[in-house]
KEKE-3310 file (N, C-alpha, C; in steps of 0.2 Angstrom, whole numbers, plus 5000, padded with zeros to 4 digits):
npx = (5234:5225:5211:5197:5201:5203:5188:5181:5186:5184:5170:5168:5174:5168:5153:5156:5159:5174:5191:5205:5218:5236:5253:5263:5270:5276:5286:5287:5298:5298:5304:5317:5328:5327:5318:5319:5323:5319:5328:5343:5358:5366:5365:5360:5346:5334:5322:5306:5294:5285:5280:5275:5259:5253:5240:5233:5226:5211:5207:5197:5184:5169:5171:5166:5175:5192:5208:5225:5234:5248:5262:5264:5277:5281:5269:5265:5255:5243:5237:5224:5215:5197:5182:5168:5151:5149:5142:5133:5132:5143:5147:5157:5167:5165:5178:5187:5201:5206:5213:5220:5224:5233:5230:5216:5208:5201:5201:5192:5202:5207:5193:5184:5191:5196:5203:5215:5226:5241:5255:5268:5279:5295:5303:5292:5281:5271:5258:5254:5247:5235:5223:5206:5197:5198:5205:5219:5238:5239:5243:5244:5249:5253:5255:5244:5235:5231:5230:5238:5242:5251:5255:5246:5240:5244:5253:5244:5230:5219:5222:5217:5212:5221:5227:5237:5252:5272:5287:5299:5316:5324:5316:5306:5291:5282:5268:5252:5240:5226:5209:5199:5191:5187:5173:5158:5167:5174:5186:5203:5213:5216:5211:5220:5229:5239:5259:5265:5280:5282:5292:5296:5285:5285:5278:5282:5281:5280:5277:5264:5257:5254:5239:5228:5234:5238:5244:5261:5276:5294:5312:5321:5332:5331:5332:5324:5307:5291:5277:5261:5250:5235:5225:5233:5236:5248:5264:5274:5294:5303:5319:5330:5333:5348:5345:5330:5323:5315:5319:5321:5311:5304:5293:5291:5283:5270:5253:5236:5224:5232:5235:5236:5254:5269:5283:5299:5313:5324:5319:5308:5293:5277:5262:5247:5231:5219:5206:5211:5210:5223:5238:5252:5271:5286:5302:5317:5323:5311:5303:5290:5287:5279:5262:5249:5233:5221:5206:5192:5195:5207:5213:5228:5242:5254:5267:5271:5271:5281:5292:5293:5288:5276:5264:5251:5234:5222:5207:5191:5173:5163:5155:5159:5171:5187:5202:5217:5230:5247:5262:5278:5295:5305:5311:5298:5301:5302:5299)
npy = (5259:5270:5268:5272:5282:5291:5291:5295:5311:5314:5316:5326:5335:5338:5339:5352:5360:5361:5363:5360:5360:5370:5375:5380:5398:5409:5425:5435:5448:5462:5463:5456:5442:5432:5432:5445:5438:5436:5427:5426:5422:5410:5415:5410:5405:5410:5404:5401:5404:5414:5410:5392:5388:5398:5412:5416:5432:5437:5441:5446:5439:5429:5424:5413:5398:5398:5399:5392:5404:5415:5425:5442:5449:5460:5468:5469:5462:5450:5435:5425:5410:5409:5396:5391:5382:5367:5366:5365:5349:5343:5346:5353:5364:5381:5394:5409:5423:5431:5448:5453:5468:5474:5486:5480:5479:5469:5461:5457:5448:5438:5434:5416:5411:5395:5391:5382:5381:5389:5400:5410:5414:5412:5423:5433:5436:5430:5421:5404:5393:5377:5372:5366:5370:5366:5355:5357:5364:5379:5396:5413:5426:5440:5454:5456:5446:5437:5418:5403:5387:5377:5363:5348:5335:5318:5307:5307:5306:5316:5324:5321:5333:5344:5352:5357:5367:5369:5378:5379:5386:5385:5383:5370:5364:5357:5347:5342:5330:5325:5320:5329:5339:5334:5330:5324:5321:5309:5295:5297:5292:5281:5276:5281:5294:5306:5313:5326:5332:5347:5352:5365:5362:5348:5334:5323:5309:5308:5303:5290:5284:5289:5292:5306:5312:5333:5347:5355:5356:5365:5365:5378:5377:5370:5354:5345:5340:5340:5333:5334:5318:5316:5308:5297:5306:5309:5318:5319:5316:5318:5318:5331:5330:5336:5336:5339:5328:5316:5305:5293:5291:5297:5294:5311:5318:5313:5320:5328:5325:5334:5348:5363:5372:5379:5389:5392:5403:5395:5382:5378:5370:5375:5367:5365:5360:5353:5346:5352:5364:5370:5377:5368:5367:5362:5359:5357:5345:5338:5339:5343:5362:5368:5374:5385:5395:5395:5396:5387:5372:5372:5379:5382:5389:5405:5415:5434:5453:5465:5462:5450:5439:5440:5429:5422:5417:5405:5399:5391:5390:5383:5397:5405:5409:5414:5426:5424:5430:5432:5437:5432:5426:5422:5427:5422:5408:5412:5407)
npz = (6037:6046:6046:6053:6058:6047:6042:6053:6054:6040:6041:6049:6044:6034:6037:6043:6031:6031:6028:6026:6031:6028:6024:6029:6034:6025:6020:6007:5998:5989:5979:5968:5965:5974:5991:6005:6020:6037:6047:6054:6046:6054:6065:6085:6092:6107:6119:6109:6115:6128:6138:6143:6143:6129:6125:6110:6103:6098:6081:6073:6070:6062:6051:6038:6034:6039:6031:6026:6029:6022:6023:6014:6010:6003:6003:6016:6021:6026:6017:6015:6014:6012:6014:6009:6013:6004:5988:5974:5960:5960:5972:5978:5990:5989:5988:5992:5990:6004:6010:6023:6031:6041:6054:6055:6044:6033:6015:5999:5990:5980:5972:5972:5970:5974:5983:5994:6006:6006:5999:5996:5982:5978:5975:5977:5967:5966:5973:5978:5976:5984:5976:5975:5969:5955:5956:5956:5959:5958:5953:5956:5948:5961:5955:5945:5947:5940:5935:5933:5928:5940:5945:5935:5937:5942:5931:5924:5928:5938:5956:5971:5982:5982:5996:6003:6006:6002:5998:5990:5992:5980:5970:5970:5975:5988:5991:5997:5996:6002:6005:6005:5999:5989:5987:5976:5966:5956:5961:5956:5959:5963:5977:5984:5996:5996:5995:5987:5974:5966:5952:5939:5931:5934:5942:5955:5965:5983:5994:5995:6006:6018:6029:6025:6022:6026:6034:6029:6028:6026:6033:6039:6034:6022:6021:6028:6028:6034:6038:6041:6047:6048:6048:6055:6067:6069:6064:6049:6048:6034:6025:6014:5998:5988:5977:5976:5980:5991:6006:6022:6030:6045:6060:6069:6078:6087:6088:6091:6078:6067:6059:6047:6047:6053:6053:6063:6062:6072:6068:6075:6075:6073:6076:6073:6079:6075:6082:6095:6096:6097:6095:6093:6099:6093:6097:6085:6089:6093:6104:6115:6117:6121:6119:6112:6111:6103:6104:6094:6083:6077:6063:6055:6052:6053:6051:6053:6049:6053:6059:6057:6070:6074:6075:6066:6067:6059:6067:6072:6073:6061:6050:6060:6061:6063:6066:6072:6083:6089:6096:6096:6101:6093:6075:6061:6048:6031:6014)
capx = (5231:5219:5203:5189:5205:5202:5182:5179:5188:5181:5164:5167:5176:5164:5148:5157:5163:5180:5195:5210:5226:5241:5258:5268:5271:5278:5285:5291:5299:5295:5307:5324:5327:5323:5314:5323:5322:5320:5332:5350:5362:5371:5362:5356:5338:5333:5315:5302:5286:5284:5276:5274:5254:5253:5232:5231:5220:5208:5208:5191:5179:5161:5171:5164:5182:5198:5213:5229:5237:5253:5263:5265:5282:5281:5263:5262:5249:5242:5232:5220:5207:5189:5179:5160:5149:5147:5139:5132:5129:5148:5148:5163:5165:5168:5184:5190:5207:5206:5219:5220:5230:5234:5228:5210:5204:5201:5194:5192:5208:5201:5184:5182:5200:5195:5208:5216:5234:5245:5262:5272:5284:5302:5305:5289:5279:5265:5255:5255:5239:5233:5215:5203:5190:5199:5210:5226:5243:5240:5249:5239:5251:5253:5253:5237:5229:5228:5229:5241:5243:5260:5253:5239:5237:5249:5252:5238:5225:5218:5224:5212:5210:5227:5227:5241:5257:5278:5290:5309:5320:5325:5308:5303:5286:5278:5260:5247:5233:5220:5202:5192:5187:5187:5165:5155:5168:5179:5195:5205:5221:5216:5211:5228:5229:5247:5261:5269:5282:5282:5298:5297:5280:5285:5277:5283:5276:5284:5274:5256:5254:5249:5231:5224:5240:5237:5248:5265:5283:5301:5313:5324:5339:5327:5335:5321:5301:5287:5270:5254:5245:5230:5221:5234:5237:5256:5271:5280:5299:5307:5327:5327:5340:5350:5340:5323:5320:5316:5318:5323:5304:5303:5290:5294:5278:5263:5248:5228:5222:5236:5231:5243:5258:5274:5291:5303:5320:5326:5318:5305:5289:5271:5257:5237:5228:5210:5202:5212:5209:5227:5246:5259:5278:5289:5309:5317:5322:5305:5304:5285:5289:5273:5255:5247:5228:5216:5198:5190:5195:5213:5218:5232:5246:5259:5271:5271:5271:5287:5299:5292:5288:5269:5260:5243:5234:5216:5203:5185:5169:5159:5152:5161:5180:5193:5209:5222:5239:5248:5269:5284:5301:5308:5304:5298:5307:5297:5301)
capy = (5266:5272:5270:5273:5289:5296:5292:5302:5316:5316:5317:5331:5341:5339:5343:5359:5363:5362:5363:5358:5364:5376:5373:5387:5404:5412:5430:5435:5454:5465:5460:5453:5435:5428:5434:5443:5435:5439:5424:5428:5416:5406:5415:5407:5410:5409:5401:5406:5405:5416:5403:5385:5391:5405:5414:5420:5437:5436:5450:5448:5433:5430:5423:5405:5395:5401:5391:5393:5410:5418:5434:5445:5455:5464:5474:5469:5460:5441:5431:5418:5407:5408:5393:5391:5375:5361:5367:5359:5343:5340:5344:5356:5370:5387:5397:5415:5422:5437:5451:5456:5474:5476:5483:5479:5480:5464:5465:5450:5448:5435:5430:5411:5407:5390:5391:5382:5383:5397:5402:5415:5410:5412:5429:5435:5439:5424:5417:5397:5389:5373:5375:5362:5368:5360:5350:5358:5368:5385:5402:5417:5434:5446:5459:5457:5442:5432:5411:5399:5379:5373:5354:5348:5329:5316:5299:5308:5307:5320:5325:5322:5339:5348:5354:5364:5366:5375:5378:5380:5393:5381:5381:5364:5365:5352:5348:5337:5328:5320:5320:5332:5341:5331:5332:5321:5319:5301:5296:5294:5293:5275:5276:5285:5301:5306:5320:5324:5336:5347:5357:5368:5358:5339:5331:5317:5305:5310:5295:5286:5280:5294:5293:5311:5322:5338:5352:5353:5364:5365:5367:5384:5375:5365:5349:5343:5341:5339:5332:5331:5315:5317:5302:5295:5306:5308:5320:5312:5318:5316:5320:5331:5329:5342:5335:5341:5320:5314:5301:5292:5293:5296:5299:5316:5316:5310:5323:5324:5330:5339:5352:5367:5372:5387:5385:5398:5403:5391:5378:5374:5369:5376:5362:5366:5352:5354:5344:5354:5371:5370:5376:5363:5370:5357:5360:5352:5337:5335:5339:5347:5366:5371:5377:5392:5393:5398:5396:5381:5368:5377:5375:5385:5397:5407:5421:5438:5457:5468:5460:5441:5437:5439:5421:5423:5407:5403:5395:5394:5385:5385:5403:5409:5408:5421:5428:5427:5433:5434:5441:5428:5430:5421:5425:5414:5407:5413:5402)
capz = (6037:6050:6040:6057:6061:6043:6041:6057:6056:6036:6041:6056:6041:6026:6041:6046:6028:6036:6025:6032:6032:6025:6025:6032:6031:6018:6016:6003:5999:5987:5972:5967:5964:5980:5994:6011:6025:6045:6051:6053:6046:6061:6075:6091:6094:6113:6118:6106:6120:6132:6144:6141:6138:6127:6124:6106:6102:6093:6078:6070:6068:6059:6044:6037:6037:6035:6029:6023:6032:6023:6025:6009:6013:5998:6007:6022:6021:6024:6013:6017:6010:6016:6011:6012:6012:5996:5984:5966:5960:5963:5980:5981:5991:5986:5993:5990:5995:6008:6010:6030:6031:6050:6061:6055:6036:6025:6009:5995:5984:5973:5972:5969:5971:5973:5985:6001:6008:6001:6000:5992:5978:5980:5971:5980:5965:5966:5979:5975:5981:5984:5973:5976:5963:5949:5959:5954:5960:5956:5955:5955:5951:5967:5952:5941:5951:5935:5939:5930:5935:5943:5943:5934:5940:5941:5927:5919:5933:5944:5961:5975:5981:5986:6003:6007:6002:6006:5995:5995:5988:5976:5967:5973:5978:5989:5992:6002:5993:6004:5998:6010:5997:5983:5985:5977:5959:5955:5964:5953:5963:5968:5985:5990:5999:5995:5997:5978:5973:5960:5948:5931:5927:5934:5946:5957:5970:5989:5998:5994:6012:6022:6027:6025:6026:6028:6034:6027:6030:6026:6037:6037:6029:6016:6021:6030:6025:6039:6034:6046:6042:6051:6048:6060:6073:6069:6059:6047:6045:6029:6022:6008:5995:5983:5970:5977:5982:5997:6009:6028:6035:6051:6063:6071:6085:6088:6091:6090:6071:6065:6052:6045:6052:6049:6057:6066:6060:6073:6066:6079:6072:6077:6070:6074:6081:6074:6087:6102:6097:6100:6092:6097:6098:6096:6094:6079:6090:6094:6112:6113:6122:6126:6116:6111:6112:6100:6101:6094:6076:6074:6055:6052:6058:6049:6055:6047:6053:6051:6059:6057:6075:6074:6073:6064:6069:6058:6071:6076:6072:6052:6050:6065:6060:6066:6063:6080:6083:6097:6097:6099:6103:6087:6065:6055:6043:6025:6009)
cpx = (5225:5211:5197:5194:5199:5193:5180:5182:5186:5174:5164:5169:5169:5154:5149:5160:5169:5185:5200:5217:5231:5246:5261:5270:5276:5281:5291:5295:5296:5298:5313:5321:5324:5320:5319:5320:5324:5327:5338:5355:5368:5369:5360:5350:5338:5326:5312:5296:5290:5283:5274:5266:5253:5245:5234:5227:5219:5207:5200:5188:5172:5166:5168:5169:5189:5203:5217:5235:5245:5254:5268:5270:5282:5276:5263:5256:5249:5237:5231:5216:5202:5185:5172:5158:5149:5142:5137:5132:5137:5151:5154:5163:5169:5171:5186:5194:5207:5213:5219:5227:5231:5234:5220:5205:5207:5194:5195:5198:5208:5196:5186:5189:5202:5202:5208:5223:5238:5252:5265:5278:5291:5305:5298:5284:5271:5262:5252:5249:5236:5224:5212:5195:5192:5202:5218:5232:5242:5244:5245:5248:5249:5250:5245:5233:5228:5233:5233:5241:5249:5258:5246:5236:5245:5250:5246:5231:5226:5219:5217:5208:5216:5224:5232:5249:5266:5282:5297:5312:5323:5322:5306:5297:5283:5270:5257:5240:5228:5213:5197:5188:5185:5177:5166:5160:5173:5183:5197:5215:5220:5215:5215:5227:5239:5250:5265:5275:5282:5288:5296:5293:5281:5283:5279:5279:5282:5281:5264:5255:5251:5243:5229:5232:5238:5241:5257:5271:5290:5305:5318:5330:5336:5330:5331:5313:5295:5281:5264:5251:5239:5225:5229:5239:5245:5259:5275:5287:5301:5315:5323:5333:5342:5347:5332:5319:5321:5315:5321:5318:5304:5296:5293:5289:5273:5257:5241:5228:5227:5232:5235:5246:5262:5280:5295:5310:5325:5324:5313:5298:5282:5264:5250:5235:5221:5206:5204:5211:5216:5232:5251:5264:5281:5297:5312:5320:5316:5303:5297:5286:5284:5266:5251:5238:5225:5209:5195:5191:5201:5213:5223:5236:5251:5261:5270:5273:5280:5292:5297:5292:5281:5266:5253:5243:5224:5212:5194:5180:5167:5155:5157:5167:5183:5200:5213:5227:5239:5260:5274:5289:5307:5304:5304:5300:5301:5303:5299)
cpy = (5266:5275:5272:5280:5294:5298:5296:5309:5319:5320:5324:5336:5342:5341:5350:5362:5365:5362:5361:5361:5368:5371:5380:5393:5404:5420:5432:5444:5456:5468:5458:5446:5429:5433:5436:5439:5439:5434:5427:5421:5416:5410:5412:5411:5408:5407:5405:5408:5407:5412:5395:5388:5396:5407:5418:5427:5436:5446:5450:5440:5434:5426:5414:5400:5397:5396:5396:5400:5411:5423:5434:5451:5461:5470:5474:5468:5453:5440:5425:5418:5407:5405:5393:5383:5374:5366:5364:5354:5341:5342:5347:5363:5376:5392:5403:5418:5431:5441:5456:5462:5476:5483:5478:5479:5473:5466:5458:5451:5445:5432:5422:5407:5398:5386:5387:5382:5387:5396:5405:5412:5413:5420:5432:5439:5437:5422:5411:5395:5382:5372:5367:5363:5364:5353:5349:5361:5373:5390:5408:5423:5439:5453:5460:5450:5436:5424:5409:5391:5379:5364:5353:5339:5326:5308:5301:5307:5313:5320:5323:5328:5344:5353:5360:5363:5370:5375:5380:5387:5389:5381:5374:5367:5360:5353:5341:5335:5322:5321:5323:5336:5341:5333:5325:5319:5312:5304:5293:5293:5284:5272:5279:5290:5301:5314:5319:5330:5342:5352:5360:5361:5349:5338:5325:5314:5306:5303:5296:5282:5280:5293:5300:5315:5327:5345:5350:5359:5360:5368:5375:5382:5374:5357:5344:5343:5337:5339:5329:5326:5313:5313:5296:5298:5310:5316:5317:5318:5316:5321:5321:5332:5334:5341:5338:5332:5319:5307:5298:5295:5292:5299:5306:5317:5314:5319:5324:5330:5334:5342:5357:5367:5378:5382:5392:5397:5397:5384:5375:5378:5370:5371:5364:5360:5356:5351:5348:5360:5373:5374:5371:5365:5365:5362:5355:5345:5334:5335:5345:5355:5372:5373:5384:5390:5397:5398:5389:5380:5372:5375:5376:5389:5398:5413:5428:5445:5460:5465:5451:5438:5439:5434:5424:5414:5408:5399:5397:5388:5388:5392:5407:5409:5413:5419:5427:5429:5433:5435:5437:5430:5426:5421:5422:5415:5409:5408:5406)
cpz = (6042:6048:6046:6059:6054:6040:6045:6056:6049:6036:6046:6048:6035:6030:6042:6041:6030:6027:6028:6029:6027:6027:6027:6031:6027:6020:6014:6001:5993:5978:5973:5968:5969:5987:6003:6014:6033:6049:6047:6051:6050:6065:6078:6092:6100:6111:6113:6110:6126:6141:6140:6137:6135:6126:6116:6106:6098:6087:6073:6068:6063:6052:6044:6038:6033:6037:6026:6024:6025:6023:6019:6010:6008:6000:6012:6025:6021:6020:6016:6013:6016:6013:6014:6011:6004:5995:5976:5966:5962:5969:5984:5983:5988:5991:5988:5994:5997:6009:6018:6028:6036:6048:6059:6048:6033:6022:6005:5989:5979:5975:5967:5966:5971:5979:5992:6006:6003:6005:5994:5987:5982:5980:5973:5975:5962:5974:5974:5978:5979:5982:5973:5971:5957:5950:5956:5959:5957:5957:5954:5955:5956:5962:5948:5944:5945:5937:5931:5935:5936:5943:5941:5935:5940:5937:5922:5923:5939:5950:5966:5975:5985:5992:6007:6005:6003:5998:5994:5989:5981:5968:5968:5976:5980:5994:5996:5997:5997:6000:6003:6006:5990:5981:5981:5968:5961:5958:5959:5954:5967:5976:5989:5993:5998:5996:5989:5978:5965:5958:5940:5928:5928:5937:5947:5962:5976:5994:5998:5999:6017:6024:6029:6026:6024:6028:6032:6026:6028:6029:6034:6032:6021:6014:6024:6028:6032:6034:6039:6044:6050:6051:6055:6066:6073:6062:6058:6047:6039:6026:6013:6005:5993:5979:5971:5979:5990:6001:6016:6032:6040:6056:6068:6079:6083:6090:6087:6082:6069:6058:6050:6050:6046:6055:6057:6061:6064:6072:6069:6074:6077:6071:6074:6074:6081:6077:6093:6104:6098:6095:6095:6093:6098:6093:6088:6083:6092:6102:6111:6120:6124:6117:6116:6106:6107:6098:6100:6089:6073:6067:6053:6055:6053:6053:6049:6052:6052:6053:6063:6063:6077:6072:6070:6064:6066:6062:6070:6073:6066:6054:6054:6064:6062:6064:6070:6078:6091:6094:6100:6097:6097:6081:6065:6050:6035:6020:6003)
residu = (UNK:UNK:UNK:UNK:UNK:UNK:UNK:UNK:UNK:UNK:UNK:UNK:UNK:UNK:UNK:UNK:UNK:UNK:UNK:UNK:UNK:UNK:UNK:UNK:UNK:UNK:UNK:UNK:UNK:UNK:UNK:UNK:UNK:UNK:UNK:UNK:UNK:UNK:UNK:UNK:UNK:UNK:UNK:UNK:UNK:UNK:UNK:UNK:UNK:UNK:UNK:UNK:UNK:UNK:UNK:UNK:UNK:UNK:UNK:UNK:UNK:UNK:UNK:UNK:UNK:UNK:UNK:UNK:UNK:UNK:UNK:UNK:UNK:UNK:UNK:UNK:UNK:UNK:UNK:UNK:UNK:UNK:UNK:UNK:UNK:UNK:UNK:UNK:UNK:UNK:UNK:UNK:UNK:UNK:UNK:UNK:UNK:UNK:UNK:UNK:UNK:UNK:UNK:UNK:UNK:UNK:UNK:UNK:UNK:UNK:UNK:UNK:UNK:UNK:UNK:UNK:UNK:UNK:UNK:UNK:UNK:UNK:UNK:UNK:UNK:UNK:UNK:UNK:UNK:UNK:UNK:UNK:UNK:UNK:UNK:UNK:UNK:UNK:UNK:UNK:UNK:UNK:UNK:UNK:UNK:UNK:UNK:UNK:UNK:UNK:UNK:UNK:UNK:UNK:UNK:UNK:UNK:UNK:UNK:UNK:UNK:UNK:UNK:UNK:UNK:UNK:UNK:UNK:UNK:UNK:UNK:UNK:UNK:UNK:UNK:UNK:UNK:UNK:UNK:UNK:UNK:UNK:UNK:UNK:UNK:UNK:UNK:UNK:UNK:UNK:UNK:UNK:UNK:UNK:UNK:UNK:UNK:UNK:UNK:UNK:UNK:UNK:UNK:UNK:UNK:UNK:UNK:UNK:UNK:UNK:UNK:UNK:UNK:UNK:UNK:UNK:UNK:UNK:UNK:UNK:UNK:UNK:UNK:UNK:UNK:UNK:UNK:UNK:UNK:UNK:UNK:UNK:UNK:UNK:UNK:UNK:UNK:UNK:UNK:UNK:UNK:UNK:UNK:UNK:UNK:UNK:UNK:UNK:UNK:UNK:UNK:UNK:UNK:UNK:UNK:UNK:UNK:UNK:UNK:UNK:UNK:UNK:UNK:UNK:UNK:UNK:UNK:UNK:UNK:UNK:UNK:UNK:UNK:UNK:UNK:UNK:UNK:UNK:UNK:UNK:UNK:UNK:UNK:UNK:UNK:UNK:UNK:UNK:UNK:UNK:UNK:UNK:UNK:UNK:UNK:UNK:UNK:UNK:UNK:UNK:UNK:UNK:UNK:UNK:UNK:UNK:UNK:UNK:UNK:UNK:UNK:UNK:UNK:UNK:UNK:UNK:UNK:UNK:UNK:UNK:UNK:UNK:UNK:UNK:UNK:UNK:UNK:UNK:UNK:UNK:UNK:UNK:UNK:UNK:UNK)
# end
C-alpha cells in the first residue's frame, strides 16, 4: 500500500474539502423495467475523440465542489453532488444533490443529500448515491426524493465513507470506500479502504487491498469492473461473473490521481485525473487515445444529453467548481 501516495493526496482533499470521485454515467429512461439505452447492439463505433487533445467548455462555475455527475433520461437532466467544507465536531462535510436542466438552469434537488457519486437504478426510477453523512448506500426516489439505505455497513461495522459507485442491469450495485470523508469519526473498517458489492440488501467484500479507491465503472457487457485506486496511481481491472462475483485482478493502466470515471458504448473508458486537471481515454485494451481538458482538480465525468454523446466533466478548485461539457462522437453506455 502506498501509505506517503494516500496520506498526500488525503491531506490535498480534506484542505480543499475535495470529494472525490463517481463512478459513471448513468441514464436511465423514463419507465419500464430497465432503462433504454444509446448503444446499438453489435455496432462498430469509430474513434470517440475528435483529436488526441480535446478543450472542454465550461457551462457554469462559482460552485464549492462538485462530484458525482449522472444523466437522468427519464428529464433530461443531470444530477450532481455539491459538497462544502467539514463542518462539526465530527468533521464531515455537508453535500446536497443539484439538478442542471440544459442549456443553463440549476436548482437544489435535495438539500443535505449527504451525497457523493450517483447513478441511476436500472428501471430509472432512483438515483443510488454514495452518502457519506451516515456512511451508507443510499437510494433517494426520482419521484418523491424520499431516501432508503441499499447497504448499511458490512459484518456489522460501518463503511468508511462510500465514495462512488455503478451499477449493472442485473441490480448488482458496486461501490468504493476510502475514508476521505470519513472526518474526524472511528474506523472501523480496520484500516482498509475497500471496494464491496452490494444485491437485494447483502453486502460482499470485492477487494480490501486498494489504497484509497475511488472512481468506479462497468463495462457495457457487465463482464468487466474498473476501479481507480488513487492511493496508487493505478486502474485495477477485475472479471465479473454471472453470479455478480468477481475476480482475475489486473492492472489495466497506470495514471496520476485517478478520480471518477464513465465509459462509452464501445467500451472505452474516460478516468479524471485530479491532479492533471485532466480526462484520460483509454480503449478497452488499454491503449491511452488521447485527453480532454478541463480546468483545474478533475473529479468526475459522465455522458448525457439526448443522444448520449455529451461528456459532462465536474472540475475546478474549492468554492470555484464548474460544470464542462464538450460533444463526442460515441454514447455512453448508461447502467
Amino acid at each position: 500500500m502506498a501509505h506517503h501516495g494516500t496520506a498526500r493526496h488525503r491531506r490535498k482533499w480534506t484542505v480543499t474539502a475535495a470529494a472525490v470521485v463517481l463512478a459513471g454515467a448513468v441514464a436511465p429512461a423514463a419507465s419500464g423495467a430497465t432503462t433504454a439505452s444509446p448503444c446499438t447492439p453489435g455496432a462498430t463505433y469509430g474513434a470517440p475523440l475528435p483529436s488526441r487533445s480535446v478543450a472542454a467548455q465550461l457551462i457554469r462555475s462559482g460552485f464549492s465542489f462538485l462530484e458525482g455527475p449522472t444523466w437522468d433520461q427519464g428529464t433530461g437532466t443531470l444530477l450532481l453532488s455539491n459538497m462544502q467544507n467539514p463542518t462539526g465536531p465530527q468533521g464531515v462535510q455537508p453535500s446536497s444533490m443539484l439538478r442542471y436542466t440544459p442549456p443553463a438552469t440549476f436548482e437544489t434537488f435535495i438539500a443535505d443529500s449527504g451525497s457523493n457519486g450517483l447513478a441511476i437504478s436500472a428501471d430509472g426510477t432512483r438515483v443510488l448515491a454514495a452518502t457519506h453523512d451516515n456512511r451508507t448506500i443510499s437510494a433517494y426516489r426520482l419521484a418523491d426524493r424520499s431516501r432508503t439505505t441499499v447497504a448499511a455497513g458490512y459484518l456489522g461495522h460501518a463503511f468508511n465513507s462510500p465514495n462512488d459507485l455503478t451499477t449493472g442491469r442485473d441490480g448488482t450495485t458496486y461501490f468504493t470506500d476510502p475514508n476521505y470523508q470519513r472526518g474526524n469519526r472511528a474506523d472501523e473498517q480496520g484500516g482498509h479502504t475497500s471496494v464491496f458489492r452490494v444485491r437485494d440488501g447483502v453486502v460482499a467484500l470485492v477487494d480490501d487491498t486498494l489504497p484509497q479507491p475511488n472512481g468506479i465503472v462497468l463495462s457495457p457487457d457487465g463482464k468487466t469492473l474498473y476501479v481507480g485506486a488513487t492511493g496508487a496511481n493505478a486502474i485495477m481491472k477485475y472479471t465479473v461473473f454471472p453470479d455478480g462475483t468477481t475476480g482475475n485482478r489486473t492492472t489495466f493502466a497506470s495514471m496520476k490521481t485517478p478520480d471518477g470515471a464513465t465509459i462509452d458504448c464501445a467500451g472505452n473508458l474516460y478516468w479524471a485525473s485530479y491532479d492533471e486537471g485532466l480526462v484520460h481515454v483509454f480503449s478497452p485494451s488499454g491503449t491511452q487515445l488521447g485527453t480532454i481538458s478541463a480546468g483545474r482538480n478533475t473529479t468526475n465525468a459522465a455522458f448525457g444529453g439526448p443522444d448520449g454523446r455529451t461528456l459532462y466533466i465536474t472540475s475546478g478548485v474549492s468554492g470555484g467548481f464548474g460544470l464542462y461539457r464538450t460533444h463526442l462522437d460515441v454514447p455512453g453506455n448508461p447502467y
